[in-house]
SEKE-223267 format. One record per residue (C-alpha): x, y, z; residue in one letter. Coordinates in steps of 0.1 Angstrom, whole numbers. Example, Ala and Ser with C-alpha at 12.3 -4.5 7.8 and 13.67 -1.06 7.14 Angstrom:
% SEKE-223267
<atom><x>123</x><y>-45</y><z>78</z><residu>a</residu></atom>
<atom><x>137</x><y>-11</y><z>71</z><residu>s</residu></atom>
% end
This chain:
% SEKE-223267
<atom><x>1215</x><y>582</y><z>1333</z><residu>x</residu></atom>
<atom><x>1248</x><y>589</y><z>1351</z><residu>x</residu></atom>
<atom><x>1252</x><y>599</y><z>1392</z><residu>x</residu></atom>
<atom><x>1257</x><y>639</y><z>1383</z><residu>x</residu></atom>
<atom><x>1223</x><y>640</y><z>1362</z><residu>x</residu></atom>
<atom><x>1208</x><y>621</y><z>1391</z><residu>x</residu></atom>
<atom><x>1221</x><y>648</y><z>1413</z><residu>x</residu></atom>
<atom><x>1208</x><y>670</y><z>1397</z><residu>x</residu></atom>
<atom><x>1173</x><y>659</y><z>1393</z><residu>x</residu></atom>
<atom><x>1174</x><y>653</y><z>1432</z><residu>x</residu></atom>
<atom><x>1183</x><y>691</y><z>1435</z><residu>x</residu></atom>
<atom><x>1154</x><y>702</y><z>1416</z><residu>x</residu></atom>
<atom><x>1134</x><y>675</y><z>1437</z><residu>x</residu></atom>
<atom><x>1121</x><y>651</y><z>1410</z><residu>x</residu></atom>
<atom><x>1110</x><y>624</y><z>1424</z><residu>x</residu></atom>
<atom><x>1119</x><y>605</y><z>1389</z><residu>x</residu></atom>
<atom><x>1154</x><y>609</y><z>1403</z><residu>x</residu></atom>
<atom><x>1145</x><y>580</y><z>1426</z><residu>x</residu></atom>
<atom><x>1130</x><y>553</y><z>1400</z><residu>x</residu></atom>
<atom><x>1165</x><y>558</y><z>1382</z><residu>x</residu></atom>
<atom><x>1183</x><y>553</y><z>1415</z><residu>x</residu></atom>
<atom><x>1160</x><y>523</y><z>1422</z><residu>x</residu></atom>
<atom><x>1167</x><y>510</y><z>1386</z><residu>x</residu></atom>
<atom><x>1206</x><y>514</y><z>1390</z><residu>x</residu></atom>
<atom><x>1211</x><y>503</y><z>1421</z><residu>x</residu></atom>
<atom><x>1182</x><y>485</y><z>1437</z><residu>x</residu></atom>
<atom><x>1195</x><y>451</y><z>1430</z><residu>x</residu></atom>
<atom><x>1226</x><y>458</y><z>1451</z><residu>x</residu></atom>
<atom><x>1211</x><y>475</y><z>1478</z><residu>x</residu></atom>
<atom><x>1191</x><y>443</y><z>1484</z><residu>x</residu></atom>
<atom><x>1221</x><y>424</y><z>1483</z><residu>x</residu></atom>
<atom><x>1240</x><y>443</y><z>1506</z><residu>x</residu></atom>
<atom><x>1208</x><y>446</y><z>1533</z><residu>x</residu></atom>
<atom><x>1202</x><y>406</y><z>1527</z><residu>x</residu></atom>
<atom><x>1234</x><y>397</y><z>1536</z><residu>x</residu></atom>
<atom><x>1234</x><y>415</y><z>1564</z><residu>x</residu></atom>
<atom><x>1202</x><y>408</y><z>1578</z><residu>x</residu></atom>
<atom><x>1190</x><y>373</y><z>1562</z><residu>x</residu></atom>
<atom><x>1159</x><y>384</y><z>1556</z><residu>x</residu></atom>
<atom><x>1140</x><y>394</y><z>1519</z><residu>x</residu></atom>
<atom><x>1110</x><y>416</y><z>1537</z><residu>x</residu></atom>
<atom><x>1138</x><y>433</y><z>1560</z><residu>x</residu></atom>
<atom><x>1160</x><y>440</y><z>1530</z><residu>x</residu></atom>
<atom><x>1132</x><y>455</y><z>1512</z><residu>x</residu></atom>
<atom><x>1123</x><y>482</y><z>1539</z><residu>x</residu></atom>
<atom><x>1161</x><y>490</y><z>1537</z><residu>x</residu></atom>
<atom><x>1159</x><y>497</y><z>1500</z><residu>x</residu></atom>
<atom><x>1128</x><y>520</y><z>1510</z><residu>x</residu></atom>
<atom><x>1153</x><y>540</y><z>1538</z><residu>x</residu></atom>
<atom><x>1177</x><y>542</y><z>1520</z><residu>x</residu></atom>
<atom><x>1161</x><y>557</y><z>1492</z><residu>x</residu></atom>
<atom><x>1141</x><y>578</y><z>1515</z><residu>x</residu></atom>
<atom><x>1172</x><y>588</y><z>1530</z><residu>x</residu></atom>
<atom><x>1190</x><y>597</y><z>1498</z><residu>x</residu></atom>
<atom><x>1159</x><y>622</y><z>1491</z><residu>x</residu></atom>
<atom><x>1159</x><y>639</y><z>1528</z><residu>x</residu></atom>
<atom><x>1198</x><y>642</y><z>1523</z><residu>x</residu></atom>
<atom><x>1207</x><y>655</y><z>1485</z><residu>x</residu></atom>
<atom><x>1203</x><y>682</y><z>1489</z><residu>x</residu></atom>
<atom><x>1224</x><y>695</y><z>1511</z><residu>x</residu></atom>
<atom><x>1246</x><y>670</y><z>1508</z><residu>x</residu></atom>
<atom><x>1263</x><y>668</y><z>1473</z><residu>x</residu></atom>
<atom><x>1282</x><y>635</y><z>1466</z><residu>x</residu></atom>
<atom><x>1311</x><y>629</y><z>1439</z><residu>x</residu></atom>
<atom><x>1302</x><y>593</y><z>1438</z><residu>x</residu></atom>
<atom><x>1261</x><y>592</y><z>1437</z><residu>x</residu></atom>
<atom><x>1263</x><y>551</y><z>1436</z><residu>x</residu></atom>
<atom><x>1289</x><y>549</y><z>1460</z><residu>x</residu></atom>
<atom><x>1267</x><y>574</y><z>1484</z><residu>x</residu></atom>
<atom><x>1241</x><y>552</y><z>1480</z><residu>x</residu></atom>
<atom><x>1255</x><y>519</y><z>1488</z><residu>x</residu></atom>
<atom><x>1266</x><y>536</y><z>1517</z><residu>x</residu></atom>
<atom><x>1236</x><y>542</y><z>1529</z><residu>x</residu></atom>
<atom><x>1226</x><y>514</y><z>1522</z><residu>x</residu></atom>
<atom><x>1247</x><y>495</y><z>1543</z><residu>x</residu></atom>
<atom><x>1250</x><y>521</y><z>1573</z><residu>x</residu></atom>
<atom><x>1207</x><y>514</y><z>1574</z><residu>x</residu></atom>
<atom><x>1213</x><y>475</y><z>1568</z><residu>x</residu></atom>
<atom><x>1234</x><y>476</y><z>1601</z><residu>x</residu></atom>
<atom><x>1211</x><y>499</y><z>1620</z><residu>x</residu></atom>
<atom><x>1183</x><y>473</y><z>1614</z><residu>x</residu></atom>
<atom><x>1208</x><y>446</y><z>1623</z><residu>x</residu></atom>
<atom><x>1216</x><y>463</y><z>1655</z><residu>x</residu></atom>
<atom><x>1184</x><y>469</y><z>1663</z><residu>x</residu></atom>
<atom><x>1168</x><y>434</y><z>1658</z><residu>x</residu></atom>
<atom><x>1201</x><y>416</y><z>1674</z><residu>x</residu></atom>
<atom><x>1213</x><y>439</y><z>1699</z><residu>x</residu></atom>
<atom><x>1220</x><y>413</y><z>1725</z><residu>x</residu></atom>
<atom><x>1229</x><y>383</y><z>1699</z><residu>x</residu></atom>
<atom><x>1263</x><y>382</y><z>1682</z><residu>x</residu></atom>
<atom><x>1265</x><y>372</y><z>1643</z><residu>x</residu></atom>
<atom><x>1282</x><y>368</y><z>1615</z><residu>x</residu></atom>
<atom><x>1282</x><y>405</y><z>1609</z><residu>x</residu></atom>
<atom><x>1300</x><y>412</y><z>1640</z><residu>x</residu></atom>
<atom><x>1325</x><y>387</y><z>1636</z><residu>x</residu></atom>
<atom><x>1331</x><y>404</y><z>1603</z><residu>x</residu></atom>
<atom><x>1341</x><y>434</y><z>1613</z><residu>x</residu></atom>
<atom><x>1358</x><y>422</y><z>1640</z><residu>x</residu></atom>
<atom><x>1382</x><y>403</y><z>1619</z><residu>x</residu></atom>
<atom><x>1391</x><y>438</y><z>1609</z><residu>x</residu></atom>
<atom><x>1397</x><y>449</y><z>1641</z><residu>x</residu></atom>
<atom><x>1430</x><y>428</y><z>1643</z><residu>x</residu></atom>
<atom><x>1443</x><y>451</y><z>1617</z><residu>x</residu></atom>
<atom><x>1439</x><y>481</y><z>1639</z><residu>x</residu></atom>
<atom><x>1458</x><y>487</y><z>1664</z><residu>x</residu></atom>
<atom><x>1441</x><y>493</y><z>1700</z><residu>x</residu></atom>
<atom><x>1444</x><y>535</y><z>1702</z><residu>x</residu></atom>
<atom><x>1414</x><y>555</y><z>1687</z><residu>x</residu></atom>
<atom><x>1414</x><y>555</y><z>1652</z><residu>x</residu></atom>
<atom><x>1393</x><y>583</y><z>1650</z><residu>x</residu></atom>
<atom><x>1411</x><y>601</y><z>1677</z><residu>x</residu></atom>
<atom><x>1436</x><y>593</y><z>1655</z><residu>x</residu></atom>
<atom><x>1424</x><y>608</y><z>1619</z><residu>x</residu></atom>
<atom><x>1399</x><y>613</y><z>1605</z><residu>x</residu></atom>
<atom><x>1377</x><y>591</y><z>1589</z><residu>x</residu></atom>
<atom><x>1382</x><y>605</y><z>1554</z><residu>x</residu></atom>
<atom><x>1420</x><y>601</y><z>1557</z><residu>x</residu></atom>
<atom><x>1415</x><y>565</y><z>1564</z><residu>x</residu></atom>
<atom><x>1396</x><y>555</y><z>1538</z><residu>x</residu></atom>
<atom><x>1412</x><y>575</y><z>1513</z><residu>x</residu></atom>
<atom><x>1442</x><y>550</y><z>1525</z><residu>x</residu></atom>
<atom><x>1421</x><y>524</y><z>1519</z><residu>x</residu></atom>
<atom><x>1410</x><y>535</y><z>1490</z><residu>x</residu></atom>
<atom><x>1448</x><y>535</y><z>1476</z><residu>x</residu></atom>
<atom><x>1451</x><y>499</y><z>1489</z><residu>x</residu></atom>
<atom><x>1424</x><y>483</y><z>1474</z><residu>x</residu></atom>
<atom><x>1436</x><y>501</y><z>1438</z><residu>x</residu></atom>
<atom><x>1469</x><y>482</y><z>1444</z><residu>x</residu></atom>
<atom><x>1453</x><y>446</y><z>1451</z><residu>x</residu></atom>
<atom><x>1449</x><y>425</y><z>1419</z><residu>x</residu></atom>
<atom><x>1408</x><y>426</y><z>1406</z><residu>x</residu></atom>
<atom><x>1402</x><y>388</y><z>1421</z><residu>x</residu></atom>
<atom><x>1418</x><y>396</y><z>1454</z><residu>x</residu></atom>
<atom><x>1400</x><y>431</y><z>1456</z><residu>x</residu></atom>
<atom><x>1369</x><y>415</y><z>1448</z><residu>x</residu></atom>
<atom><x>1371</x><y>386</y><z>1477</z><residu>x</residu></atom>
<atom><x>1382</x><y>416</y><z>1499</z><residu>x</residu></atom>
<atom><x>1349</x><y>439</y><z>1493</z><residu>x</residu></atom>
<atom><x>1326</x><y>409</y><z>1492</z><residu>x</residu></atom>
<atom><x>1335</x><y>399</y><z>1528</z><residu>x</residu></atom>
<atom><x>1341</x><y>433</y><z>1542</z><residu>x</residu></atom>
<atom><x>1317</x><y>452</y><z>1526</z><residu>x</residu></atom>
<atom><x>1292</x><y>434</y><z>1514</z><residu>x</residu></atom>
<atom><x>1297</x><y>410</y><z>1544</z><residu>x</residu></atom>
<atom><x>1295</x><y>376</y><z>1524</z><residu>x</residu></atom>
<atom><x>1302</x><y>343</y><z>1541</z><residu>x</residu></atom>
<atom><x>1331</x><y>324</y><z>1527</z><residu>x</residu></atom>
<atom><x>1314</x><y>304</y><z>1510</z><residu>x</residu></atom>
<atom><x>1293</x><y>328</y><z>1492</z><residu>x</residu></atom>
<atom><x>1324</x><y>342</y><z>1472</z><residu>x</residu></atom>
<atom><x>1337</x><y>309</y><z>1469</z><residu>x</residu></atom>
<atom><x>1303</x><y>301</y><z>1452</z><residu>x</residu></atom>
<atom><x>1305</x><y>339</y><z>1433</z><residu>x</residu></atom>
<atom><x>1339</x><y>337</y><z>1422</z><residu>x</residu></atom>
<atom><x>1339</x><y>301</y><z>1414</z><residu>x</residu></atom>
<atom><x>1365</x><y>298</y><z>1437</z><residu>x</residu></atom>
<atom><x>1375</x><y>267</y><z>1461</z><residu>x</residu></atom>
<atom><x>1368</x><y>279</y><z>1498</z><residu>x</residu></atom>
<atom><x>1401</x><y>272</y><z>1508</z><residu>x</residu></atom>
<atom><x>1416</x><y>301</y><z>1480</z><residu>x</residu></atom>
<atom><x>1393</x><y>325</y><z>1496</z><residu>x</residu></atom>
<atom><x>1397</x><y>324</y><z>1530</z><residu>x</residu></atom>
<atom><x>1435</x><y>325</y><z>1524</z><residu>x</residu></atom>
<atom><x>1430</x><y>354</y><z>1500</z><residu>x</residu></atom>
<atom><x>1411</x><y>372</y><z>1529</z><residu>x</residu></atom>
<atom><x>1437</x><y>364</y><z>1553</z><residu>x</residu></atom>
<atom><x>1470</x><y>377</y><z>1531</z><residu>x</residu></atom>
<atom><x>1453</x><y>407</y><z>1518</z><residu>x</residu></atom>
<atom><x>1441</x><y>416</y><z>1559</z><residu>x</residu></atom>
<atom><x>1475</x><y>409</y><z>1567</z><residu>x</residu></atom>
<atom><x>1488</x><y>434</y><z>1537</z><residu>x</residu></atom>
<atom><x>1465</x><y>460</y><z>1550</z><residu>x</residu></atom>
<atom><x>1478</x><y>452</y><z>1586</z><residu>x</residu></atom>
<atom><x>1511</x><y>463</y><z>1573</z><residu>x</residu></atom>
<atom><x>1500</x><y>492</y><z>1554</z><residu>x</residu></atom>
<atom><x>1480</x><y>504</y><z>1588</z><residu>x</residu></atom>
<atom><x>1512</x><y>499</y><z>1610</z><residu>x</residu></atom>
<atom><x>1539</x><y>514</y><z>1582</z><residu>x</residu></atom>
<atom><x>1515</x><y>545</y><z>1583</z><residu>x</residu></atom>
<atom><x>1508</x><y>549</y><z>1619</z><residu>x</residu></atom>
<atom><x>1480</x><y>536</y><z>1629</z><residu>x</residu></atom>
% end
């Protein structure tokens, strides 16, 4: 069953709706939650949220993307939990992101833009990277993999992926700067 059909049985509020979510896209919500919080049982309740949220939100809320919305959540409720559990300890996860943050200049982003025009720009970046360097890219920034986890995924040596991470972070860096922010 494809995201619009989905949609659509969450707009009539079939509860089916969510065992077909669940079937397409459990296995990745765990993955994302996991790697973010280390933790199987955590990862679980995240799955629960999320799919919990996806019910309380559509409708109103009417995504393009249904899998895309989803992981989304996902990860935004995988991060709450983080926060939550780890408020005063830094990780892994924060690092992560903070390796973006070198990308970026200081000024508000969101001051800036908006969000959407950002990520729309990102969007268009990733579509230009070549599919193994794209891949590394998400894995580490968005699904918040260690190193060696792609190098493990990918069956690539560690040393090609962490300098894949850093040319295509300093790619963006340029992209950011050329367009302003």
């Amino acid at each position: 069953m494809n995201g619009k059909d989905i949609v659509e049985l969450l707009n009539k509020r079939d509860e089916t709706a969510l065992s077909y979510i669940k079937q397409s896209c459990g296995a990745g919500i765990m993955d994302i939650a996991f790697n973010i919080l280390k933790n199987r049982q955590d990862a679980e309740e995240v799955l629960s949220d999320t799919l919990l949220s996806v019910w309380n939100n559509i409708p109103p809320d009417d995504p393009v993307n249904l899998f895309g919305y989803v992981y989304k959540t996902a990860r935004n409720k995988a991060l709450h939990a983080y926060r939550q559990k780890k408020q005063k300890k830094r990780s892994a996860v924060t690092v992560c992101i903070d390796e973006l943050g070198d990308c970026i200049s200081d000024g508000d982003v969101e001051g800036q833009i908006e969000g959407r025009q950002l990520s729309e720009l990102i969007n268009r970046f990733l579509s230009s990277l070549d599919i193994t360097d794209r891949r590394i890219f998400i894995s580490r920034f968005y699904y918040n993999m260690e190193y060696k986890q792609i190098a493990d995924k990918y069956g690539l040596g560690l040393s090609a992926v962490k300098m894949s991470v850093k040319r295509t972070k300093e790619k963006l860096k340029k992209l950011l700067d050329t367009e302003g922010y």
